[in-house]
C-alpha positions in Angstrom: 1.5 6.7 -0.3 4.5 9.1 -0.4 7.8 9.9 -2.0 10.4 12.0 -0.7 13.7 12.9 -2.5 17.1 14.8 -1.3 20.3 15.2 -3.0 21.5 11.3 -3.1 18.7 9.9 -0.8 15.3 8.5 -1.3 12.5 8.0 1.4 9.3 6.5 0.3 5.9 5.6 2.6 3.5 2.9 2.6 0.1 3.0 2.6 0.7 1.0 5.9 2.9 4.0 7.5 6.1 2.2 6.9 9.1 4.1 5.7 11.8 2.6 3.5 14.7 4.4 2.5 17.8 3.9 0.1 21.0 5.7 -0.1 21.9 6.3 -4.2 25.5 7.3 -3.2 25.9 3.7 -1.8 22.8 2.2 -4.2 22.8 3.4 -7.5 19.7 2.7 -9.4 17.6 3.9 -12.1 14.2 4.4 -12.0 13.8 0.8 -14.0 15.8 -0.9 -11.5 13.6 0.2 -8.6 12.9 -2.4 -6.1 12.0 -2.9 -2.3 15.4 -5.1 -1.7 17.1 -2.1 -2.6 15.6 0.1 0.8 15.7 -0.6 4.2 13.8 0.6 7.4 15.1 2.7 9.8 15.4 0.4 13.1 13.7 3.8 15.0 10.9 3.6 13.1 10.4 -0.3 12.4 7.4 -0.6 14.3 6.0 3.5 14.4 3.6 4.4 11.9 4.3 6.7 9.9 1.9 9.8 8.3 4.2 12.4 6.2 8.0 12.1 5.2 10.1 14.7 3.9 13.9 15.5 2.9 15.6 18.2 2.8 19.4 18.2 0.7 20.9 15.7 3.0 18.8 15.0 5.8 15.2 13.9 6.6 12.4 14.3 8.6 9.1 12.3 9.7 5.9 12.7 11.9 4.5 9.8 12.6 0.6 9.3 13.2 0.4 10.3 16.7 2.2 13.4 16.0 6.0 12.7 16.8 8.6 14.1 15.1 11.9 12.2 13.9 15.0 13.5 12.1 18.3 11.8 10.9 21.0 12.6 8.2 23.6 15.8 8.2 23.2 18.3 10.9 25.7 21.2 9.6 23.2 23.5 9.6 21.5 22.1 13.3 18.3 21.2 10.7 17.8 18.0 12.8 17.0 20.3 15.0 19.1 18.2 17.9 20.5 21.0 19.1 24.2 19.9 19.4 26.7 21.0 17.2 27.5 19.3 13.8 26.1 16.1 15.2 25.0 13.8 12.1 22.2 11.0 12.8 22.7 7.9 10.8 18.9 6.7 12.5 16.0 9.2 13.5 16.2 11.1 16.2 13.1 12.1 18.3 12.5 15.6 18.7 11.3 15.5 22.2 10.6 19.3 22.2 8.0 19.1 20.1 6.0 16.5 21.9 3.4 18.3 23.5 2.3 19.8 20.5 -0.4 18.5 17.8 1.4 18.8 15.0 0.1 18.3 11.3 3.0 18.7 8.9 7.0 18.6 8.6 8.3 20.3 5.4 12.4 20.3 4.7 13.9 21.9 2.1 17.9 22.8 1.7 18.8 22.3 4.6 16.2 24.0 6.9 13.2 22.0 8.5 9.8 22.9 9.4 6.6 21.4 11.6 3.3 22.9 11.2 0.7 23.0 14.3 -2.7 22.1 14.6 -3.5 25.9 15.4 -1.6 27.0 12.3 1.8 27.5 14.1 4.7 27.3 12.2 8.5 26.0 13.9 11.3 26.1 12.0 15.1 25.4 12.3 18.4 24.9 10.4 19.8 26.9 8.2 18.9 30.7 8.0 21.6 32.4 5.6 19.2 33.9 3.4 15.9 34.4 5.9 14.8 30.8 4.5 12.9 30.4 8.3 11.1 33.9 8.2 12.4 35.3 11.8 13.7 38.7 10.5 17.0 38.0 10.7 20.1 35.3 9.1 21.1 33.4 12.2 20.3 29.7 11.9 18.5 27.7 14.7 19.7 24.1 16.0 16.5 24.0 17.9 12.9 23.9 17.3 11.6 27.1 19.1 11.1 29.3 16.8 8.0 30.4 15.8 6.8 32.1 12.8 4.3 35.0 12.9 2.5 35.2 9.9 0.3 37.9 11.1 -2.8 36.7 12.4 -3.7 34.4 9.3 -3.9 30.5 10.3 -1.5 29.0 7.9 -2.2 25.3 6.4 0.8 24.0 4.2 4.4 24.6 4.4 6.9 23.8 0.9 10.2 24.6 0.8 12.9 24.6 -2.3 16.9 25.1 -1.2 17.1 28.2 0.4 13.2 29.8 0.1 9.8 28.8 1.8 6.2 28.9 0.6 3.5 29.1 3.0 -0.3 28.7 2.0 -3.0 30.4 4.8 -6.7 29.3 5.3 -7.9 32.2 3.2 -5.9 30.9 0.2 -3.2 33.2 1.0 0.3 33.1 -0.1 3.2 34.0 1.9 7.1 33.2 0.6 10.4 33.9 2.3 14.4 33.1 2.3 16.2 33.2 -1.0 14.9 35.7 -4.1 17.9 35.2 -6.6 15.9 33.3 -9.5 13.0 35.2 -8.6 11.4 32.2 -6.5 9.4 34.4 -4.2 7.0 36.0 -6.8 7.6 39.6 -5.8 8.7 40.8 -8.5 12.2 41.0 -7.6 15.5 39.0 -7.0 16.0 40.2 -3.5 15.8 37.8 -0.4 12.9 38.4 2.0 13.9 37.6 5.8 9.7 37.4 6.9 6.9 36.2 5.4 6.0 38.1 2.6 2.3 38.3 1.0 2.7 37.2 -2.7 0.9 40.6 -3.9 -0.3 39.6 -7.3 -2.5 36.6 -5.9 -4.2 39.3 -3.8 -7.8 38.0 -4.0 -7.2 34.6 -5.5 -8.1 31.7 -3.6 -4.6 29.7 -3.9 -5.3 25.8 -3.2 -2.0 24.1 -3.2 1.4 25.5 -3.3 4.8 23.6 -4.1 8.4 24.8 -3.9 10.8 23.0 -6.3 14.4 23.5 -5.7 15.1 27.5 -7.3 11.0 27.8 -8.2 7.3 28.0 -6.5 4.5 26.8 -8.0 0.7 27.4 -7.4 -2.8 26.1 -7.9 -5.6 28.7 -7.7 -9.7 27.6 -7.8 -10.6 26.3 -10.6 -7.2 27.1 -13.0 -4.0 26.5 -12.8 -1.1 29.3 -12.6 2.2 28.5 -13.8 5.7 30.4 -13.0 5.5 32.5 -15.9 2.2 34.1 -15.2 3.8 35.7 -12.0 6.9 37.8 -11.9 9.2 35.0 -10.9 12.0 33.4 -13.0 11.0 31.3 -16.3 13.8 28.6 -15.5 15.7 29.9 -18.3 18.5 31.2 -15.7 18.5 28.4 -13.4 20.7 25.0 -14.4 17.9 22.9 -12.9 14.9 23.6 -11.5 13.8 21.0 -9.3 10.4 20.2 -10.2 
């Protein structure tokens, strides 16, 4: 059903809501030698089913079906969103703080993590070096309540690359944040944004999907596609790799 991938690990989900994960640092493959004795299960989530995965560099994060939120790997950055200080999770951790709310999407990207509300909320936490969570400022979060204020648009997706985030509204909006260098945040610019930014050139297009790769964003619009080089961000040209 899914495929998630972070710096050495891999996280994939059934179409039954199971979640199998392998380790490449400790179980080197190729894509040809792919096979299911080569994952495991987390024990946490053995019998939960699962809805949406995703990983950040080195660490992960689920929502299962009935809207809990789980997170294990590194925690340098508090984006397990635990709380606690430098506290790694070799299985998933339940974010308890989160429970009450109906929640629709987790997004991770570098090593910041998101959940995204039924009302259009936004929560994020980790790290913050570069305004990659949108609050304003650079001071990362170890917890999960911070909220994003996106003016009064209902937002609907959330993608993150390393250190930037793309958010897609109801209206088809785009707003990006974090990390500018390579030109990721379509503003014509390389300067970092610390709060959701609209993407100005879209003004008036009715954006359908949006995707962050690791220094790039790319977009789908109604009816045609846009790629990177028909907005003012950067052609890949200066960037080593680009993540797609």
């Amino acid at each position: 059903q899914a495929v998630s991938c972070g710096d050495d690990l891999v996280t994939l989900l059934s179409d039954r809501g199971a979640v199998f994960c392998v380790d490449s640092t400790h179980t080197p493959f190729t894509p040809s030698d792919v096979c299911f004795c080569c994952f495991s299960t987390p024990k946490a989530l053995c019998n939960i089913q699962v809805s949406q995965v995703a990983c950040g560099s080195q660490h992960s994060v689920a929502l299962t079906k009935d809207g809990q939120v789980y997170t294990w790997g590194q925690d340098s950055r508090g984006q397990l969103g635990l709380g606690k200080v430098k506290t790694d999770a070799n299985s998933p951790q339940h974010l308890r703080s989160l429970s009450a709310i109906p929640l629709v999407q987790v997004a991770a990207g570098g090593e910041q993590s998101f959940a995204l509300s039924v009302s259009g909320g936004v929560f994020g936490w980790g790290r913050n070096d570069r305004g990659q969570l949108g609050l304003g400022d650079t001071t990362g979060k170890k917890k999960q309540n911070t909220y994003i204020h996106v003016h009064v648009l209902k937002i609907i997706h959330i993608s993150c690359g390393k250190d930037h985030t793309a958010v897609l509204t109801k209206d088809g909006a785009v707003f990006t944040f974090g990390s500018g260098q390579y030109g990721q945040l379509g503003h014509n610019s390389f300067r970092d944004e610390l709060r959701p930014r609209l993407v100005a050139e879209l003004w008036g297009a009715k954006v359908t999907k949006i995707a962050c790769g690791r220094y790039s964003t790319v977009l789908k619009q109604l009816h045609r596609d846009i790629s990177p080089v028909q907005l003012p961000v950067c052609d890949g040209s200066e960037v080593k790799e680009n993540g797609l």
